[in-house]
Backbone bond lengths (Angstrom), bond angles and torsions (degrees), N, CA, C in turn:
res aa  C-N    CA-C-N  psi(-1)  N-CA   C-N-CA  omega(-1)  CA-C   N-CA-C  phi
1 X - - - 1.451 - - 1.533 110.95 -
2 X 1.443 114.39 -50.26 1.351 125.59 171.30 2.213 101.63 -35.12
3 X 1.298 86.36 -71.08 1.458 90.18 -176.17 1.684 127.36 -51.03
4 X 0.870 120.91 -34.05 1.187 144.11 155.39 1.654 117.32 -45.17
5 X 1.104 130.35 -55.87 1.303 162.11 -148.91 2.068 89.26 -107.23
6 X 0.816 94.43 -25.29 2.090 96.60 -166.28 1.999 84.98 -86.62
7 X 1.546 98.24 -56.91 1.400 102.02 -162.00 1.422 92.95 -70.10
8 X 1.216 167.72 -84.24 1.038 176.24 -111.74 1.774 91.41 -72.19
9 X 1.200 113.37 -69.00 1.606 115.32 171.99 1.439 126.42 -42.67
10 X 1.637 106.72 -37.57 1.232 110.95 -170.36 1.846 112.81 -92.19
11 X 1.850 98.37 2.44 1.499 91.14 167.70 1.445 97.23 -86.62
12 X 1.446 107.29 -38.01 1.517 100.90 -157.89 1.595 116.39 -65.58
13 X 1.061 121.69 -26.17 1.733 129.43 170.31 1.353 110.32 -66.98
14 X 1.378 122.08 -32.71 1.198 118.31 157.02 1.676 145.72 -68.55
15 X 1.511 83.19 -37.41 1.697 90.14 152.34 1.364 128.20 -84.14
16 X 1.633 121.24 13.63 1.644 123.05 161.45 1.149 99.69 -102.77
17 X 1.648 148.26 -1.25 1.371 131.44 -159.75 1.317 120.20 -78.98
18 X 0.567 138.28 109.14 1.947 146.86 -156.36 1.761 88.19 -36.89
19 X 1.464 89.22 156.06 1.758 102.27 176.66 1.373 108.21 -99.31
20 X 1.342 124.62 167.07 1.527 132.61 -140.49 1.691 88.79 -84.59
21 X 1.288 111.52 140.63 1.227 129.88 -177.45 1.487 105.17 -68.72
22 X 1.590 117.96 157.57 1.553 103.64 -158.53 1.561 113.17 131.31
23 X 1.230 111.57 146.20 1.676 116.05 -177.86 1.979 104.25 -55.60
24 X 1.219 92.17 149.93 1.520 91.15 176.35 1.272 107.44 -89.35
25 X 1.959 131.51 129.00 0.605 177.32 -157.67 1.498 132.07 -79.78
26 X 1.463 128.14 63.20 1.891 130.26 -139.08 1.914 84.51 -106.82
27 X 0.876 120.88 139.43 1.552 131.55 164.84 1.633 128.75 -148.95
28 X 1.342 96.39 82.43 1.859 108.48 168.30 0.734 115.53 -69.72
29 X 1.625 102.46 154.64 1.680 115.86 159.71 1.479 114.40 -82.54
30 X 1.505 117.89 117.53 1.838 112.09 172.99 1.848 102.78 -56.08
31 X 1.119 80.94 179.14 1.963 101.15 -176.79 1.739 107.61 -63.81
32 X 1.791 84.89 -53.24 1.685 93.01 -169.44 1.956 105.13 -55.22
33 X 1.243 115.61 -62.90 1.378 113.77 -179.18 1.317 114.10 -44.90
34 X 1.666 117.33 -40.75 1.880 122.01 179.78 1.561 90.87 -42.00
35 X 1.228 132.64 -61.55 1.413 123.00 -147.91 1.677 95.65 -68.27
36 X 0.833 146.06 -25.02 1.399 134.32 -131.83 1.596 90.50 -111.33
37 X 1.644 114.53 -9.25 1.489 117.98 -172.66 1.259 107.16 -50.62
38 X 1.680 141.28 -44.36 1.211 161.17 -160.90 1.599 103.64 -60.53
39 X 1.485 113.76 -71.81 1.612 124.57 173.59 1.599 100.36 -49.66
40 X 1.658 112.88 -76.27 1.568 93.13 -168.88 1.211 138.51 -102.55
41 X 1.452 103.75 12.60 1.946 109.94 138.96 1.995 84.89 120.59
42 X 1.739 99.36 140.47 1.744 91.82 168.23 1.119 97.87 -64.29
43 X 1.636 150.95 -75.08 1.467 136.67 -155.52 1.646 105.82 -29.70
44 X 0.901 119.68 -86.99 1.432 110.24 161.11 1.059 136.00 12.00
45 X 0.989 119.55 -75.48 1.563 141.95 169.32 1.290 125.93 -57.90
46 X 1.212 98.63 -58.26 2.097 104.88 156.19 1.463 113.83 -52.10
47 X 1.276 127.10 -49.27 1.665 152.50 155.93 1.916 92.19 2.41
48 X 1.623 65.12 -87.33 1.712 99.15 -170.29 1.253 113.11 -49.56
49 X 1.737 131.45 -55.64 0.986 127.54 179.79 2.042 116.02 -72.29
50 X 0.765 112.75 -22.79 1.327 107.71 167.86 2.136 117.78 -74.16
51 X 1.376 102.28 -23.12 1.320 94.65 174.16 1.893 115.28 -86.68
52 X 1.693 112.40 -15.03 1.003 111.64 148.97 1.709 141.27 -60.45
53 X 1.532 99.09 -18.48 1.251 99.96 179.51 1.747 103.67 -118.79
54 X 1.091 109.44 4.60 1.611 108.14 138.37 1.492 126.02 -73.77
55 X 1.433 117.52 -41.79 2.036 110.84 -166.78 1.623 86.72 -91.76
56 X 1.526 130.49 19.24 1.372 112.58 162.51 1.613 86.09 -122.79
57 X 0.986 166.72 -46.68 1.441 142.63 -178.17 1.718 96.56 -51.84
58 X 0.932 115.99 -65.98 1.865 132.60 -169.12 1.548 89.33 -21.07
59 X 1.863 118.41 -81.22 1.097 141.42 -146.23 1.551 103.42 -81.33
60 X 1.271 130.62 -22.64 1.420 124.44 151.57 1.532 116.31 -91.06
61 X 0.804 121.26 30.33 1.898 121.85 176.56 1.629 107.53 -117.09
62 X 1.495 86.66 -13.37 2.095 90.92 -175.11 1.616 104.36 -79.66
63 X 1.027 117.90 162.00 1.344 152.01 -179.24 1.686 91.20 -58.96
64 X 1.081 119.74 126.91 1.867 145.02 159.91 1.467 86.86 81.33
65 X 1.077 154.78 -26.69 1.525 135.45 135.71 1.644 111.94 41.95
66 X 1.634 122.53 103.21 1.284 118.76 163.39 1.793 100.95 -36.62
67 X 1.879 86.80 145.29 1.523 85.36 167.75 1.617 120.19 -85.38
68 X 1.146 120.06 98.37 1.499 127.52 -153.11 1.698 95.61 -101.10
69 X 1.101 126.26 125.65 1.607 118.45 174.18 1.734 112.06 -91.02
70 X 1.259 98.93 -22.69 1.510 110.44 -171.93 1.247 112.84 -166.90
71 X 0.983 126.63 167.84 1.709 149.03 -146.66 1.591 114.45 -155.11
72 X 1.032 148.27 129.60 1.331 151.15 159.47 1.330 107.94 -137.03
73 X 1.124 117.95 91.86 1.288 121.88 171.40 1.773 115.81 -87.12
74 X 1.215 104.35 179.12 1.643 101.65 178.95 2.225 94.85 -159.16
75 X 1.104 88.56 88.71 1.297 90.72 138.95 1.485 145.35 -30.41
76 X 1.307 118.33 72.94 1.454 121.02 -171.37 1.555 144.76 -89.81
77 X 1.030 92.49 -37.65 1.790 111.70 151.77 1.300 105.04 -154.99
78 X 1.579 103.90 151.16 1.682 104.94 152.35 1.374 104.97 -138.41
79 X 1.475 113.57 171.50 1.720 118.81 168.49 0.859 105.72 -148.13
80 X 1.654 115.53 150.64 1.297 133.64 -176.95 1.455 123.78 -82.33
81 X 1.343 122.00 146.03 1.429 130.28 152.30 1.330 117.62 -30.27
82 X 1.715 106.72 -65.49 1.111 144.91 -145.77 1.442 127.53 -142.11
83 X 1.114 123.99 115.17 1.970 132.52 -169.25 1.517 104.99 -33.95
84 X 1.152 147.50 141.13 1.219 161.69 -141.48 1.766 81.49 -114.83
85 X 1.719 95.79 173.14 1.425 88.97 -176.62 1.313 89.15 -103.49
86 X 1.676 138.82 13.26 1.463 116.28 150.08 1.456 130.68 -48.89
87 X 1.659 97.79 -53.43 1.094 137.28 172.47 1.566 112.42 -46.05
88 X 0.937 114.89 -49.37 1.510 115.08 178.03 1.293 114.23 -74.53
89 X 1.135 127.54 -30.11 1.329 148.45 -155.28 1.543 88.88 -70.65
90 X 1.854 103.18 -43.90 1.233 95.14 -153.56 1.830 113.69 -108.36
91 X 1.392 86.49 6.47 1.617 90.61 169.66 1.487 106.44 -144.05
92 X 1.206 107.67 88.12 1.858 113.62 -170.05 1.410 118.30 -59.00
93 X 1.260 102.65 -8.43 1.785 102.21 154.45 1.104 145.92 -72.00
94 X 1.602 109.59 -10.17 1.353 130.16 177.94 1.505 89.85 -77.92
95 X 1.975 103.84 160.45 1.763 104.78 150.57 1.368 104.47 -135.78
96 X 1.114 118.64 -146.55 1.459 140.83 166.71 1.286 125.45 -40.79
97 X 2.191 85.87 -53.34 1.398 113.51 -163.24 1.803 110.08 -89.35
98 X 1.445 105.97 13.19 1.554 99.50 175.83 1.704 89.38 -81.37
99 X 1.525 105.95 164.52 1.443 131.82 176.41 1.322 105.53 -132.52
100 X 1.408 109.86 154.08 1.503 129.06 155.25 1.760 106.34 -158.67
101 X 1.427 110.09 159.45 1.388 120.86 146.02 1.234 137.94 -67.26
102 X 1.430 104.76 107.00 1.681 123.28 -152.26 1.684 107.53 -103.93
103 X 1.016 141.71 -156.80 1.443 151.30 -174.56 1.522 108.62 122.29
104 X 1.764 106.74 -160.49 1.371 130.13 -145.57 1.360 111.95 -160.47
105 X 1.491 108.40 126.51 1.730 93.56 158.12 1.695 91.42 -124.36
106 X 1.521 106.09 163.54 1.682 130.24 177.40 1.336 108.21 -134.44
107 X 1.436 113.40 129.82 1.380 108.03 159.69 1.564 106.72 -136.89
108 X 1.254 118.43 -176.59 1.300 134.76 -162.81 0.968 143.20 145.14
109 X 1.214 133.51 -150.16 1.891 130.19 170.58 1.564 120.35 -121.11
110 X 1.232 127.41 148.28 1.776 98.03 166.88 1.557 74.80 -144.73
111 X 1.178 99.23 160.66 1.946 126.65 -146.53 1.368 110.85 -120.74
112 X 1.227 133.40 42.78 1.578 146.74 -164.51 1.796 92.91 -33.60
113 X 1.597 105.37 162.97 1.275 134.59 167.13 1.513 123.98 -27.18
114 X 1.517 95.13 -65.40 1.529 126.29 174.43 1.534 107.73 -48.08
115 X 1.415 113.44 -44.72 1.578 106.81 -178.93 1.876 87.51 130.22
116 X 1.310 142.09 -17.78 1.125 128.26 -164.06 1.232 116.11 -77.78
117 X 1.136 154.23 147.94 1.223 154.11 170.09 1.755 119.24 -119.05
118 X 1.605 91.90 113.53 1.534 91.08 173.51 1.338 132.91 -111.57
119 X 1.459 114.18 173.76 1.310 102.61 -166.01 1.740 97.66 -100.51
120 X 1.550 109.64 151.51 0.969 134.28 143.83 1.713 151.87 -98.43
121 X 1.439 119.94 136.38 0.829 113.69 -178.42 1.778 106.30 -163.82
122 X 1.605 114.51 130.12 1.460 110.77 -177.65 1.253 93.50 -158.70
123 X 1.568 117.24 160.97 0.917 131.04 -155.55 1.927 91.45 -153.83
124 X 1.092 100.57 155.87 1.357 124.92 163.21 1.648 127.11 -178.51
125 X 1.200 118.86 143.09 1.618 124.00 -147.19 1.484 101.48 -146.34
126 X 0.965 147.30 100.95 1.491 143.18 154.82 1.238 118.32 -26.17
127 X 1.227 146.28 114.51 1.495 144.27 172.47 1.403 108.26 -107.62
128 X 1.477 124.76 -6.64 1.949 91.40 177.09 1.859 82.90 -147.45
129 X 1.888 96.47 136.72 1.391 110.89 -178.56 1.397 112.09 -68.43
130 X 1.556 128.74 11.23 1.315 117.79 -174.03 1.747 86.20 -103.70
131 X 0.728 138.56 -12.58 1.950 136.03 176.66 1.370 101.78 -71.39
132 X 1.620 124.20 -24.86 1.316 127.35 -148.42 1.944 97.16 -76.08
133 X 1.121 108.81 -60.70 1.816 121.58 175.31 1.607 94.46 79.72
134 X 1.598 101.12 -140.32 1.237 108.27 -173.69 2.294 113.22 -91.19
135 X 1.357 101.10 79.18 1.327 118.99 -157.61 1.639 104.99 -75.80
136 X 1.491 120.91 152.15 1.199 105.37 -171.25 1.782 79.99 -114.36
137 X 1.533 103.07 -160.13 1.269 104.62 -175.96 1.995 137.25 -66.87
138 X 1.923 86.10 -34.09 1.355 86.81 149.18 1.305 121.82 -135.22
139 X 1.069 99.54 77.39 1.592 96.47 -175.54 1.493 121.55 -88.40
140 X 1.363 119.41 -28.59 1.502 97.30 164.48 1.534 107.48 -92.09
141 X 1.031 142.32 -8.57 1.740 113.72 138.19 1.028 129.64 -30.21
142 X 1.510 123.35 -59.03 1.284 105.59 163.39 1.235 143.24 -52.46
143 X 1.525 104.68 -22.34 1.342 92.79 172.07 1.110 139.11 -76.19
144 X 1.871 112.77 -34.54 0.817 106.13 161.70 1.721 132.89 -63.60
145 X 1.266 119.87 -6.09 1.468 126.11 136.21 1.227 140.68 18.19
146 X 1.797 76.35 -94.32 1.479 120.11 -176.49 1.190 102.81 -65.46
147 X 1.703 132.82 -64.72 0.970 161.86 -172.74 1.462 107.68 -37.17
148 X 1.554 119.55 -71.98 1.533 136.72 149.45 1.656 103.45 -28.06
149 X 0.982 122.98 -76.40 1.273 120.29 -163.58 1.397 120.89 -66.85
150 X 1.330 116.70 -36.74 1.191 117.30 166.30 1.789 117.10 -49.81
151 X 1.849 105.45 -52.83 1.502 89.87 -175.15 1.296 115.67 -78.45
152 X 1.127 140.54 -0.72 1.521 148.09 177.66 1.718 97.36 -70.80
153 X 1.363 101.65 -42.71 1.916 100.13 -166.24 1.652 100.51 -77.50
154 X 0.893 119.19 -8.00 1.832 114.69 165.37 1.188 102.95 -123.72
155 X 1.304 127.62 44.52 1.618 124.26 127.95 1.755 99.62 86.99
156 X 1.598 113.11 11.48 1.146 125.13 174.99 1.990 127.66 -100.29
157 X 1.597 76.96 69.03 1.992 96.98 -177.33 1.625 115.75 -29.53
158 X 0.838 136.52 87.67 1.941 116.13 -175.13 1.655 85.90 -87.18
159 X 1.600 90.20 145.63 0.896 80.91 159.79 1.899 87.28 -158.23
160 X 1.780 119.95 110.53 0.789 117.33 -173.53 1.342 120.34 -100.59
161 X 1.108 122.02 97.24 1.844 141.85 165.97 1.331 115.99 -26.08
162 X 1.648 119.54 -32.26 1.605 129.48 172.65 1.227 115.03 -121.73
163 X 1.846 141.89 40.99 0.701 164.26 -83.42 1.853 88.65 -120.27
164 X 1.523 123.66 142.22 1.416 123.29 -159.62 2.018 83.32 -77.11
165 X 1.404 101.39 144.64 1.756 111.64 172.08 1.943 97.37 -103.48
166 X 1.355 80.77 132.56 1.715 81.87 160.07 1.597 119.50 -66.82
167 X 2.097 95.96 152.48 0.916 83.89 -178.62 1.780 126.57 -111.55
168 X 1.271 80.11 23.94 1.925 102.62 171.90 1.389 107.28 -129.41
169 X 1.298 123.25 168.08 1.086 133.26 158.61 2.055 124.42 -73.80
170 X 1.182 79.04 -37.90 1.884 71.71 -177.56 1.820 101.37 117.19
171 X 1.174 107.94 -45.09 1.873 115.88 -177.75 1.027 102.39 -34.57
172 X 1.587 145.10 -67.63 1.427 118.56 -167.18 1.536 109.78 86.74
173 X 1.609 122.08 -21.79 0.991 127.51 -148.63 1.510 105.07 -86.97
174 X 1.995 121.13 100.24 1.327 98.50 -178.30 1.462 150.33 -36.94
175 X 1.201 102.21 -33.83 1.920 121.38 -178.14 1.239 88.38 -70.06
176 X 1.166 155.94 -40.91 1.834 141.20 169.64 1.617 111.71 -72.51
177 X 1.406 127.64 110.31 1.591 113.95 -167.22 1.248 79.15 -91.62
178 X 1.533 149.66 -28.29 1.387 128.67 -157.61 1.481 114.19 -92.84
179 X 1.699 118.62 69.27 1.488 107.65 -171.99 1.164 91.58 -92.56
């Protein structure tokens, strides 16, 4: 009972512990990705958007950190490595071991110290399957992520005007050979 009663406490102190110091953290879904919820599943999508608003809490919580007051990002497209398990679900011919060239674009605002607010926008897209290795489902989403988030946390706005286009769709869907 003791033990029981110990662990029970020690979730609950953990779920009051203040959240990581750092600009507060907004992450939508754009329009274009809303549609695509259907093919690669809402779990998915929440998936994805929650690991975006992890490598931007992460990368503004570090030490010399632009002074960022706020963040609004927007989630705009992403694509997969690898068939979602909607996707699979729904064409049992797919596996694990299908591939594609996956990535991310983000845009948005982040709200410096001063009061200025800039715009964002970055993109990144995988172009050759030998970079891919042993890829999970979104793995170059994440990178571009990381990538995004990293230059935002040293005060480095991208904001790309000709922004890289994927060069698949993400479908997975055999009856389309051109993903």
């Amino acid at each position: 009972m003791r033990l029981v009663l110990a662990s029970a406490l020690a979730v609950l102190s953990l779920a009051a512990a203040p959240a990581l110091a750092g600009a507060p953290v907004e992450i939508t879904i754009g329009p274009d990705l809303a549609k695509k919820t259907l093919s690669y599943g809402a779990r998915d999508i929440d998936i994805v958007r929650g690991w975006l608003g992890d490598a931007a809490n992460r990368a503004l919580s570090k030490p010399g950190a632009a002074q960022i007051v706020r963040a609004d990002l927007v989630l705009e497209n992403a694509v997969p490595n690898r068939p979602t398990f909607s996707q699979m679900a729904r064409y049992p011919q797919l596996s694990m071991e299908s591939i594609g060239l996956g990535g991310a674009t983000i845009g948005g605002t982040v709200t410096t110290a001063d009061g200025q607010v800039h715009p964002i926008r970055y993109a990144f897209y995988e172009r050759n399957l030998w970079n891919i290795g042993p890829a999970t489902t979104w793995r170059d989403a994440e990178r571009a992520f990381d990538m995004a988030a990293r230059r935002i946390a040293k005060g480095d706005f991208p904001n790309q005007t000709h922004p890289m286009q994927p060069s698949g769709n993400g479908s997975f869907d055999p009856r389309n050979l051109n993903n």
